[in-house]
C-alpha positions in Angstrom: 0.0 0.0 0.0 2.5 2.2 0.8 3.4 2.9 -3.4 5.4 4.9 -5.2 2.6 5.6 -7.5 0.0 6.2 -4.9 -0.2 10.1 -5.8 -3.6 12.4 -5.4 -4.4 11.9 -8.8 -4.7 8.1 -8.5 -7.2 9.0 -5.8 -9.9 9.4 -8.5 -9.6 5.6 -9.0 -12.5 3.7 -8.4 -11.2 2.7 -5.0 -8.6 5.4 -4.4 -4.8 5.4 -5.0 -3.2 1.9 -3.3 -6.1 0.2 -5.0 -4.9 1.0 -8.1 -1.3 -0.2 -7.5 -2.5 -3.3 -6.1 -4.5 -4.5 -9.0 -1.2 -3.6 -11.1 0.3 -5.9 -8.7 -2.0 -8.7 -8.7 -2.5 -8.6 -12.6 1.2 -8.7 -13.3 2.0 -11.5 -11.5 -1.0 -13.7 -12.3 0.6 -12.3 -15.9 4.2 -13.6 -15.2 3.2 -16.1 -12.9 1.7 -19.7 -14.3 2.0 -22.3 -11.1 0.8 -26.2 -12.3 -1.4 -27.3 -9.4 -1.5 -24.1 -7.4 -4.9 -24.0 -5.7 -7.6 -21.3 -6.2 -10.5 -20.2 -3.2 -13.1 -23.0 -4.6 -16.9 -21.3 -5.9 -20.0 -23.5 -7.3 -20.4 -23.8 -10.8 -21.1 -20.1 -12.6 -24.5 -19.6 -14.2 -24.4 -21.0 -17.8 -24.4 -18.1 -20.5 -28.0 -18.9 -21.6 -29.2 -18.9 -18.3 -27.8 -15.4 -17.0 -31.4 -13.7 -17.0 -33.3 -17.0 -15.3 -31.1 -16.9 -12.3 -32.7 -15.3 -9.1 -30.6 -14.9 -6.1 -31.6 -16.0 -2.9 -34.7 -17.3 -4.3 -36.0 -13.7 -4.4 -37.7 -12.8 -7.9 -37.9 -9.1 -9.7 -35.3 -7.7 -7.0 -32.3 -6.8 -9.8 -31.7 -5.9 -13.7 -29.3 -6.5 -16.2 -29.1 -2.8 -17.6 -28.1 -4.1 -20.9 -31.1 -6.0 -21.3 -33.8 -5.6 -19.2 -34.5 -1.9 -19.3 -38.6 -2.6 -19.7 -38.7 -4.5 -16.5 -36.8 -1.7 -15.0 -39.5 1.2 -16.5 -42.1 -0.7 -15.2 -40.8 -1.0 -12.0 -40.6 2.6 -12.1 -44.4 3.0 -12.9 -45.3 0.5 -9.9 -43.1 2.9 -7.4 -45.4 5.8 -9.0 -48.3 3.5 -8.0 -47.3 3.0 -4.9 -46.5 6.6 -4.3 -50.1 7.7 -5.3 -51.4 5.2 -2.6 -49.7 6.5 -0.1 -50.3 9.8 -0.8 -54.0 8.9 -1.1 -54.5 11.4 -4.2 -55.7 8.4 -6.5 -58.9 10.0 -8.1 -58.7 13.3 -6.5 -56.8 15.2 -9.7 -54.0 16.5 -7.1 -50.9 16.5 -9.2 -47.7 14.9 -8.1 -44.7 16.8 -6.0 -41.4 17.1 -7.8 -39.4 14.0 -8.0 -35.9 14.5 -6.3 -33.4 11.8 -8.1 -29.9 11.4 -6.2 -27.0 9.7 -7.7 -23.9 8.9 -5.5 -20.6 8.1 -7.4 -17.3 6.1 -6.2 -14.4 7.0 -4.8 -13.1 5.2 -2.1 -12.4 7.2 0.8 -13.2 10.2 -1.1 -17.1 9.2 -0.3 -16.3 11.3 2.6 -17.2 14.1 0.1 -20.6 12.8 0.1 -21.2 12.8 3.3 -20.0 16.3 4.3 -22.2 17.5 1.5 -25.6 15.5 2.6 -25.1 17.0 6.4 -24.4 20.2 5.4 -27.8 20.0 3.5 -29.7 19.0 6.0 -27.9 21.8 8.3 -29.5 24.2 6.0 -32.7 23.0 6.0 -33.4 22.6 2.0 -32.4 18.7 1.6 -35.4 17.2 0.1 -36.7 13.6 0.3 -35.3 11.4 -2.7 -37.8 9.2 -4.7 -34.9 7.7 -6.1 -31.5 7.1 -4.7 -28.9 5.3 -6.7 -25.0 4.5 -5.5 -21.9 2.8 -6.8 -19.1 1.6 -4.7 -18.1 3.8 -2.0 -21.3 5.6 -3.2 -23.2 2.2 -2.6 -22.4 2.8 0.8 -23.8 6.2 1.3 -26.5 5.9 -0.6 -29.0 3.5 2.3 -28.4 6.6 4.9 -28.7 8.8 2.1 -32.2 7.0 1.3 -33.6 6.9 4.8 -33.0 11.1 5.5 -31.5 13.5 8.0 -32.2 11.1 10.9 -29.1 9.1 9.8 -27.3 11.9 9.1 -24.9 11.1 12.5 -23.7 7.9 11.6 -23.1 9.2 7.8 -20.7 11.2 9.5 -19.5 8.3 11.8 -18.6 5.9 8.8 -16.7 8.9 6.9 -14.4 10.3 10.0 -13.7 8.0 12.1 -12.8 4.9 10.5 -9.5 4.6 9.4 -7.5 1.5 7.2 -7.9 -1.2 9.4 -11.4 -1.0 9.6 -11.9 -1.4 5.8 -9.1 -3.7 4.7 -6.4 -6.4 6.3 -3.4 -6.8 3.7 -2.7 -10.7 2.8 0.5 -10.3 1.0 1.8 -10.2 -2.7 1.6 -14.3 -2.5 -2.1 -13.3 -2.8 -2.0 -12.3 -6.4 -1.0 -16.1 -7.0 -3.1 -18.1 -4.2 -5.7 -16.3 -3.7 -8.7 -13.9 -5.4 -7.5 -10.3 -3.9 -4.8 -8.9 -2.3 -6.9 -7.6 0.7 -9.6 -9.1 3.0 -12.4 -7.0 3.9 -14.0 -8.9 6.2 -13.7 -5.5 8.6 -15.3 -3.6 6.0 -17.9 -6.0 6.0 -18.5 -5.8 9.5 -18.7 -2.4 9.7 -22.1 -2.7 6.7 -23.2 -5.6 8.7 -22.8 -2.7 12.1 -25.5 -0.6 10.1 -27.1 -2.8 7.9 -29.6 -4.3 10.8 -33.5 -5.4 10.5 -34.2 -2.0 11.8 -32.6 -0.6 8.9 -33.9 -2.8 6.4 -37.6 -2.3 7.9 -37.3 1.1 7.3 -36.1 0.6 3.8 -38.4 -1.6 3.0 -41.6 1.2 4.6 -40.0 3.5 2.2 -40.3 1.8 -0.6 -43.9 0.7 -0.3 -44.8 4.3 -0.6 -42.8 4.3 -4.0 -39.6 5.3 -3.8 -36.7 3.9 -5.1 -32.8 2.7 -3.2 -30.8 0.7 -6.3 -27.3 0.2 -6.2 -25.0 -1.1 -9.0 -22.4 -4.0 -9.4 -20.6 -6.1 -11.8 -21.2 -9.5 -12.6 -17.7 -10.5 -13.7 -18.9 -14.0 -15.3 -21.2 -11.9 -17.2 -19.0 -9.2 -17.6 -22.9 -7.2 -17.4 -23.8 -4.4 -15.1 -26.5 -5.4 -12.6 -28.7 -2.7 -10.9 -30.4 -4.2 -7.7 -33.6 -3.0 -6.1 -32.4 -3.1 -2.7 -36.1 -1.7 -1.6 -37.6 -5.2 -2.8 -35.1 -6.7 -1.0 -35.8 -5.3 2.1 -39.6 -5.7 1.5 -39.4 -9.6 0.5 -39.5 -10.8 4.2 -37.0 -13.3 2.7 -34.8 -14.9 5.6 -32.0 -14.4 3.9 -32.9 -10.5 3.0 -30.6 -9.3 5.0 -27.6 -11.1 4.0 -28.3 -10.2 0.9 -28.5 -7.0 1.1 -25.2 -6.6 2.8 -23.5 -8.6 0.5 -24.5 -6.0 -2.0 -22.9 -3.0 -0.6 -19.8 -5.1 0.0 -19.9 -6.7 -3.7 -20.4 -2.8 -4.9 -17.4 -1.9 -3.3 -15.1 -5.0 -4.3 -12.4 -3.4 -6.2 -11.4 -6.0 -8.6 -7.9 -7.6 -7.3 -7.6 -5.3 -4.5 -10.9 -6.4 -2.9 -12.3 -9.7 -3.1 -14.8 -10.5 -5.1 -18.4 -11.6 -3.7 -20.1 -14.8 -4.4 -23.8 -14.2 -4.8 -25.9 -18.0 -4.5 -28.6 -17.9 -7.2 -31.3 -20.5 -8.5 -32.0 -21.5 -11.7 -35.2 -24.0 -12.2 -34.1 -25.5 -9.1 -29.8 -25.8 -9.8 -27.7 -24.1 -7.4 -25.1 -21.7 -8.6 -22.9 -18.5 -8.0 -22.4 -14.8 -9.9 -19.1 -13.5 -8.9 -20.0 -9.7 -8.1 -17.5 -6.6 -7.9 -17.5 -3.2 -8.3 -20.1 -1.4 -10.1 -17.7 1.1 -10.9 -16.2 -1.4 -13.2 -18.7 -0.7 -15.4 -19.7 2.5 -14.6 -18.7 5.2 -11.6 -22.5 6.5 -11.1 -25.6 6.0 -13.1 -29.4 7.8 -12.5 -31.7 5.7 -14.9 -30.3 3.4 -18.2 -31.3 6.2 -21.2 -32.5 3.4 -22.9 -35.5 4.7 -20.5 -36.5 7.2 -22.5 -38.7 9.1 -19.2 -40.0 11.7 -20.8 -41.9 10.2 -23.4 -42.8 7.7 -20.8 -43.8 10.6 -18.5 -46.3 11.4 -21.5 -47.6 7.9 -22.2 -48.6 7.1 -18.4 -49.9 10.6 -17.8 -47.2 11.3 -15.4 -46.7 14.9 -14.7 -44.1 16.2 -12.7 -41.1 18.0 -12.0 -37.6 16.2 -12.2 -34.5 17.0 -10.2 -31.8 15.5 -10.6 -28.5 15.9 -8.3 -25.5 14.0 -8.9 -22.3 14.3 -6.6 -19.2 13.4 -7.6 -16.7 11.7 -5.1 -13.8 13.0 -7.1 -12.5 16.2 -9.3 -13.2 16.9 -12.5 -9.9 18.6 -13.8 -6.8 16.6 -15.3 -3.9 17.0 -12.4 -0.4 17.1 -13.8 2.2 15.3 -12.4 5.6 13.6 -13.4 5.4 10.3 -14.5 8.7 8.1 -13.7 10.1 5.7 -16.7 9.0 2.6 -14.6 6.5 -0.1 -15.1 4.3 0.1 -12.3 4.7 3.9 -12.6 3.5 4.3 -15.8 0.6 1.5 -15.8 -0.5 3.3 -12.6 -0.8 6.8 -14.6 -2.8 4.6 -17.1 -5.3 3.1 -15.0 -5.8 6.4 -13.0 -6.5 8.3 -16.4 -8.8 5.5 -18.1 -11.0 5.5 -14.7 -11.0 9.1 -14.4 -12.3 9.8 -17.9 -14.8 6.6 -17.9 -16.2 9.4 -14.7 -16.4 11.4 -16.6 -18.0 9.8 -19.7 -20.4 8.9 -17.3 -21.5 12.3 -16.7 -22.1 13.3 -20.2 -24.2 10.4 -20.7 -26.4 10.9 -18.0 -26.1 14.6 -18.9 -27.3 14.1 -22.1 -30.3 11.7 -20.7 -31.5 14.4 -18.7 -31.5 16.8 -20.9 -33.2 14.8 -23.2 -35.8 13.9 -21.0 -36.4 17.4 -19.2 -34.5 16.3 -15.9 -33.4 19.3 -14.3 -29.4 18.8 -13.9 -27.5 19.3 -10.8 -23.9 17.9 -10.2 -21.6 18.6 -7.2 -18.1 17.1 -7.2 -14.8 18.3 -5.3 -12.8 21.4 -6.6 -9.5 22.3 -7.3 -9.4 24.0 -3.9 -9.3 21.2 -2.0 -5.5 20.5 -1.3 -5.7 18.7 2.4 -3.0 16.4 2.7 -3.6 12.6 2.6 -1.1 9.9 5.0 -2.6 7.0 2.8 -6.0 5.2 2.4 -8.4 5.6 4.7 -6.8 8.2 6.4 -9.1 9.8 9.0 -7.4 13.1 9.1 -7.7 13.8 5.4 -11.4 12.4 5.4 -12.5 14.3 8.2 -11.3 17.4 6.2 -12.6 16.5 3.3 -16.3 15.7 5.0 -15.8 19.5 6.1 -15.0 20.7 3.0 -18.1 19.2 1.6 -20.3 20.4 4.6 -19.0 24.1 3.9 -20.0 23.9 0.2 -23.5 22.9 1.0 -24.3 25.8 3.6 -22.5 28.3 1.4 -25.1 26.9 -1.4 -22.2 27.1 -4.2 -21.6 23.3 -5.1 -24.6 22.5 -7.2 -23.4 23.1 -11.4 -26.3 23.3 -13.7 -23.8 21.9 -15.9 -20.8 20.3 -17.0 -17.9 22.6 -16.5 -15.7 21.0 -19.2 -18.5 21.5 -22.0 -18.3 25.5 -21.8 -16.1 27.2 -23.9 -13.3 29.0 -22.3 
């Protein structure tokens, strides 16, 4: 962890700056490295190609999509949550239109999610924050986004997870050997029990209550034997009174945040026509570092067809910066693959905004994106550090009760 390459600009990896030099690590050797007879952590058999969309986890049905395919099931989910919503409001019949629908979208970022946080408390602290009908998170996002979901009440341990926890309660290093023997350089069983800390029935009752009156908590991983983005309702979950709910549900946030190499993968048990199997799950951000809706959903026109209308806002925070950072590249291997990864990351971020700029726009969302300037400069003693996250949570916190972080667009599409 401690790497020459580990600069602030690697920090706008997926999982911050180590984790990018230790998936260099673990794919060179498994690279260089072929052992005859070496033994692999064991898994059950992976779902067969042409059964990928029959599969249902835990024996709970319509609680995840494959983006790629299955953006119809995911639209009409959305109109059931409208459903839902009217029902609770008890305005079926009575011609009373619709309040605005606030969509919030939480991005990666490792340790950087302590961005996030700063920024939700500081909302709250200025009493504006509105309540979400949709919530979405990736990775570190993934993590933010249940508090997020459930409102100011949780708003003191969204500041608990971000400041105080420091290295050891996320990760425990296994060794380089692990890039041969093993599926990830790190074991985050602490991480793990930190989710499974917050992540109780209370929580989950809660979640589930929210989502019978119709709104929305999905968060986003990778199925790796798929190599397809999945986008999980954790809201069903929650609501399927399914035993096994709410391991599934943890398992989840900790597959959302499984940096591929550096972090484990996560074995999800699913069913098909009554054959056990596994997905291996890892980081959403693999695929993509924040998402709001596919845009294969085209909402407006859906808006229209369904005779749904209402306002749209739509806020989007970035756990990272936007601008390029120079910095000297040494003429080494690991070096220069670092300063590779870092930069293909950052811009898929980035590539992620304008699409789901241009799907907003499109569809008559209004656009709001916060994400961490270039006048943030605290220093960082390595991952997790609780110094450097507690500054950063203030930084975010100051931003939201000065009211200047929300952009009504993207600042690299102005001319300059």
């Amino acid at each position: 962890m401690n790497s020459e390459i580990s600069t602030y600009e690697d920090s706008r990896a997926i999982g911050g700056p180590a984790c990018t030099r230790r998936f260099l690590v673990a794919a060179l050797a498994l690279s260089a490295l072929a052992l005859p007879g070496c033994s692999t952590p064991v898994r059950l058999a992976p779902v067969p190609l042409t059964e990928t969309a029959k599969a249902v986890p835990f024996g709970i049905p319509d609680v995840r999509y494959f983006v790629d395919t299955e953006a119809v099931a995911m639209a009409r989910e959305g109109q059931r949550s409208v459903e839902r919503e009217i029902d609770a409001l008890g305005i079926a019949g009575t011609g009373r239109p619709l309040p605005p629908a606030n969509f919030l979208a939480i991005s990666g970022g490792g340790d950087h999610g302590a961005f996030s946080a700063g920024l939700l408390v500081g909302w709250t602290a200025t009493g504006t924050r509105p309540e979400f009908k949709i919530v979405t998170g990736v990775s570190t996002g993934s993590l933010v986004a249940p508090l997020a979901f459930l409102g100011p009440s949780y708003d003191a341990t969204l500041k608990e997870v971000y400041t105080t926890i420091s290295k050891k309660d996320v990760f425990l290093d296994r060794g380089l050997t692990a890039a041969i023997f093993d599926d990830a350089l790190s074991d985050t069983s602490p991480l793990f029990a930190v989710i499974s800390k917050h992540i109780n029935e209370d929580m989950l009752t809660a979640i589930a209550r929210e989502h019978q009156k119709g709104r929305l908590l999905l968060i986003g991983t990778t199925n790796l034997d798929a190599q397809r983005p999945v986008i999980w309702n954790m809201g069903a979950i929650a609501a399927s009174k399914h035993p096994g709910r709410l391991e599934l549900f943890r398992r989840i946030l900790l597959a959302s945040s499984a940096i591929p190499a550096a972090f484990p993968p996560v074995m999800i048990d699913v069913d098909v026509d009554g054959r056990p199997y596994q997905e291996m799950h890892v980081d959403g951000g693999a695929i993509a570092q924040m998402f709001l809706y596919p845009p294969t959903i085209r909402l407006g026109e859906l808006s229209r067809q369904n005779n749904v209308v209402r306002e749209r806002h739509a806020y989007l925070i970035r756990n990272g910066r936007l601008d390029p950072e120079w910095n000297v590249v040494e003429r080494s291997t690991l070096t220069i693959a670092g300063r590779a990864i870092a930069t293909m990351i950052h811009m898929s971020g980035i590539n992620d905004l304008v699409r789901i700029w241009n799907t907003t726009n499109r569809d008559g969302v209004d656009f709001n994106l916060a994400y961490i300037g270039e006048d943030f400069s605290a220093p960082r003693a390595g991952d997790f550090d609780p110094a450097f996250m507690g500054a950063l949570f203030n930084y975010g916190y100051e931003k939201a009760l000065r009211g200047d972080h929300w952009h009504k667009t993207l600042p690299f599409l102005q001319p300059k």
